[in-house]
C-alpha positions in Angstrom: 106.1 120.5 117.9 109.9 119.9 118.1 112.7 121.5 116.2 113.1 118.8 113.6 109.2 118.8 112.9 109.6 122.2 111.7 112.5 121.6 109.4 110.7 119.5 108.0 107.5 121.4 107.5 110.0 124.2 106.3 110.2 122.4 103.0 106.8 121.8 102.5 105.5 125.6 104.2 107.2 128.6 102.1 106.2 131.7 104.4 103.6 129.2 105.1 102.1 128.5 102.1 102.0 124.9 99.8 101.2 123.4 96.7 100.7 120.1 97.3 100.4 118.0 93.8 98.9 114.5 94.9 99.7 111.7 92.5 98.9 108.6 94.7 96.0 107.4 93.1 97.3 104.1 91.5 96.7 103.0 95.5 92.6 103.2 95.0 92.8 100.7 92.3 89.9 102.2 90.2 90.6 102.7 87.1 89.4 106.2 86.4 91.9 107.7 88.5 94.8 106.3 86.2 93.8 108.4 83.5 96.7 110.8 83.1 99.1 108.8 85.0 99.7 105.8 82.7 103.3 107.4 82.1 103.7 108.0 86.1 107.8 108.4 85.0 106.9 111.0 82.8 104.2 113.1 84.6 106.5 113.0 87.8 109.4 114.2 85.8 107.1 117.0 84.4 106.0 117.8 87.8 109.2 118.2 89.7 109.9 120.8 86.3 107.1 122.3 87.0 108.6 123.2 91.0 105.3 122.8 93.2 106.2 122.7 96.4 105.3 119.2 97.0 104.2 116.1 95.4 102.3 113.7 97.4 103.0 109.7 96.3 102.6 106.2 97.6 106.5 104.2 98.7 106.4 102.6 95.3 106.6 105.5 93.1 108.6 107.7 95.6 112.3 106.9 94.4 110.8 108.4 90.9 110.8 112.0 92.9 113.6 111.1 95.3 115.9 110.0 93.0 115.8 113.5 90.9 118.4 116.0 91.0 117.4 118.9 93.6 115.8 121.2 93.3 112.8 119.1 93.5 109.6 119.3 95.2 109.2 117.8 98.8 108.2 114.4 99.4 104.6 113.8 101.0 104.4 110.0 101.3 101.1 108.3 101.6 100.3 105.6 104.5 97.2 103.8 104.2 95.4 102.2 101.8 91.6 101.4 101.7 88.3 100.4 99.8 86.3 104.0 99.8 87.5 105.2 96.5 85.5 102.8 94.5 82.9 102.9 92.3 81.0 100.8 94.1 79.9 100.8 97.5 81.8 97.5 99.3 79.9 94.5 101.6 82.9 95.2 103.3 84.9 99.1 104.0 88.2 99.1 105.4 91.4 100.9 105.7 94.8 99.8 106.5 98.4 101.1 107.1 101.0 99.9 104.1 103.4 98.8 107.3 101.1 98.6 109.9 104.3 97.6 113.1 107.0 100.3 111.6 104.2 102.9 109.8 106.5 105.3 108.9 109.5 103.3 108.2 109.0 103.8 104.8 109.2 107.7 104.9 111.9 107.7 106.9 113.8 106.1 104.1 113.0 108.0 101.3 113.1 111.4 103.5 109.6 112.6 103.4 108.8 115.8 104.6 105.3 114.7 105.7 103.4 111.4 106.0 99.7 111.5 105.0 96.8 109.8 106.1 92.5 109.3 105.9 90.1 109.7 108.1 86.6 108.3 106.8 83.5 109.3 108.4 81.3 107.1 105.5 77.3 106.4 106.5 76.3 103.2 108.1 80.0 102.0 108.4 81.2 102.8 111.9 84.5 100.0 111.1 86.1 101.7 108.7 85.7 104.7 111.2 87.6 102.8 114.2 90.2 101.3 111.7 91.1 104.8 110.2 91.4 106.5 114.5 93.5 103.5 115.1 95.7 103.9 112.1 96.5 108.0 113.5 97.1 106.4 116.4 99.8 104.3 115.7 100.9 107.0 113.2 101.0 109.7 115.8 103.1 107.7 118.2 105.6 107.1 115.2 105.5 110.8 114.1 106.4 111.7 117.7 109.0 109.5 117.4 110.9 110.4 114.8 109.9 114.0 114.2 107.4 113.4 111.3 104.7 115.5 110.4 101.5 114.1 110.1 98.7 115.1 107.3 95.1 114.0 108.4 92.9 113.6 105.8 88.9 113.9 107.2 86.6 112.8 104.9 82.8 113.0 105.0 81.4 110.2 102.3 78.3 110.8 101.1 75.5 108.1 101.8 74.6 107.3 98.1 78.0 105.8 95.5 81.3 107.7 95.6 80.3 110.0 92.6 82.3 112.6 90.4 84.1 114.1 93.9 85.1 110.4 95.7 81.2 110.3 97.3 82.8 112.9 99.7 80.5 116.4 100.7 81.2 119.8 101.4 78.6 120.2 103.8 80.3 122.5 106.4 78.2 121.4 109.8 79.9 117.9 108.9 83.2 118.9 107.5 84.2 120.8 111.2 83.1 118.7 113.6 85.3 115.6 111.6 88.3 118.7 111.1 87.8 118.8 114.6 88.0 115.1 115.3 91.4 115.1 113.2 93.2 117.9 115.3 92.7 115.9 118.9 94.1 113.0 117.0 96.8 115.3 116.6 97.5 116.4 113.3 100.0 118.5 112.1 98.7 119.6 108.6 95.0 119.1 107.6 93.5 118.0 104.0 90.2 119.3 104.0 87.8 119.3 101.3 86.1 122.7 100.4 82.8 123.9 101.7 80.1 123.9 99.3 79.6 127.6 100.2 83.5 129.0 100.0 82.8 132.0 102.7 82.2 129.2 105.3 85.4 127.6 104.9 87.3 129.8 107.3 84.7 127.5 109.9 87.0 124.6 108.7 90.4 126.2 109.2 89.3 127.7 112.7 88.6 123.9 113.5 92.1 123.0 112.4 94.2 125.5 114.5 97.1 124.4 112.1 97.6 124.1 108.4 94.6 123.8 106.6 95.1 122.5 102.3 92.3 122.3 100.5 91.4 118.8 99.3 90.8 118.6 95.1 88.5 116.1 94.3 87.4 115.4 90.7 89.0 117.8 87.7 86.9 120.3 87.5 86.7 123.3 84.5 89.8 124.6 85.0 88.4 128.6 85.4 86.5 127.7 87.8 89.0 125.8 89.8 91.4 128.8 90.0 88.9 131.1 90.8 87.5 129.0 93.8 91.0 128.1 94.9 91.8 131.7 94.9 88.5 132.3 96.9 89.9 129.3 99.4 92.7 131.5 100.0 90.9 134.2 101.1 89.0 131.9 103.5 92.8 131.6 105.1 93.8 127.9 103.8 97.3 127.4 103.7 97.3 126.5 100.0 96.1 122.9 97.9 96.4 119.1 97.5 95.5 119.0 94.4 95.8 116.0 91.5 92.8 115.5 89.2 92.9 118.7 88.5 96.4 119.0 87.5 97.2 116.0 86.3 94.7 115.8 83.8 94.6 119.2 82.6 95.8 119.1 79.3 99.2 121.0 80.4 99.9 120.0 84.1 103.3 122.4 84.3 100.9 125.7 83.4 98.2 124.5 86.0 100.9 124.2 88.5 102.0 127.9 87.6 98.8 129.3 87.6 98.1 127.7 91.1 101.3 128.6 92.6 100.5 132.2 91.5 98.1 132.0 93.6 99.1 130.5 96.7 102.2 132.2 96.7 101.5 135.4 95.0 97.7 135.9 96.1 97.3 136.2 92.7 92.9 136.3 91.7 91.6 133.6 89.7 91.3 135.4 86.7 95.2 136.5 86.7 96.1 132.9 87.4 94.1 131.5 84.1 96.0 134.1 82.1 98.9 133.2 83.7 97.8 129.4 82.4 97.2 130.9 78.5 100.8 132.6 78.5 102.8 130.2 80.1 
């Protein structure tokens, strides 16, 4: 990794630790995941109040963040866009870069600290697989480029509908061997989702052998949610993408501090959700 990767992780990483708040989801174009974000002006003007360490947004809402007065979070700019996010299985699964000759033009320009990416692994659809290797590898030759680092995000889809979580399963024999997969293609930073049994996730990050965030999925009871992110921590991820369950929480700036108590505190679960009550 060269010098200027790490600067640039050095504002997502504090003493290697991030909160991540994803609010990218208007690119799925399902319906459900705009619940929360109809004011995106006002949620992202909440969020950079709220000082995570990054939020994680497609090119067209980026200048919402990047236009701010600093401080503000760092910019983690989305790449691709697909089909696999839908309600409904499609005839037809694909995934595509936004720009796929100049793929990280676009972060260049606003200054992202990061560019993200998918990696599907979805039953019975081996295209969507060979698009999503082909989009890192035109990513990774641009990252190496310019010095960008790059967030692989390996999915396992379940076989049935996409479901309250995306479709996507915590089965750990599957979740490695894909984590795996993700850090030949040479990622920088890994999105990972969580095991469905939280002592096997150190498996995941051993897989990684670099940063490992933990993927969010659907909102989830919010209790619960700090105490298994707290448990996550323990398992030696690197901190959260998170953005169901922040951003429609009924008070996104407390769930961020409760979560960033966390992550940067090694506060427990319980401590954080008091931390929620009296902020």
């Amino acid at each position: 990794m060269s010098v200027s990767d790490k600067v640039r992780l050095k504002r997502l990483f504090k003493q290697g630790k991030c909160l991540d708040v994803a609010i990218d989801h208007g690119i799925a174009n399902e319906p459900d995941f705009l619940v929360g974000l109809e004011d995106i002006s006002g949620v992202m003007r909440s969020l950079i109040a709220a000082q995570p360490d990054a939020i994680q947004v497609n090119y067209g809402q980026a200048d919402l963040l990047q236009q701010a007065a600093a401080p503000k979070p760092a910019l983690v700019l989305r790449t691709d866009v697909g089909n696999a996010y839908n309600a409904a299985r499609h005839r037809e699964m694909w995934a595509v870069l936004h720009n796929p000759e100049e793929p990280i033009l676009a972060a260049l320009q606003m200054d992202a600290a990061a560019v993200v990416v998918n990696l599907y692994q979805i039953p019975d659809e081996p295209g969507i697989f060979r698009q999503c290797v082909e989009n890192i590898g035109r990513l990774r030759h641009a990252c190496d480029k310019y010095a960008m680092p790059l967030m692989i995000e390996p999915l396992v889809m379940a076989p049935q509908g996409q479901g309250p979580a995306y479709g996507s399963l915590g089965d750990v024999r599957q979740i490695v061997p894909l984590v795996r997969l993700a850090r030949e293609l040479g990622a920088d930073i890994i999105k990972a989702d969580p095991s469905d049994n939280v002592e096997e996730f150190h498996r995941v990050v051993e897989a990684a052998r670099c940063p490992t965030l933990v993927r969010g999925g659907g909102k989830g009871e919010l209790g619960a949610v700090l105490e298994k992110s707290a448990a996550l921590m323990a398992q030696g991820a690197a901190g959260m993408v998170y953005g169901r369950n922040v951003y429609q929480h009924d008070n996104p700036t407390r769930v961020v501090k409760a979560l960033m108590a966390i992550i940067h505190q090694g506060v427990s679960g319980a401590e954080a959700l008091e931390i929620y009550r009296q902020a």
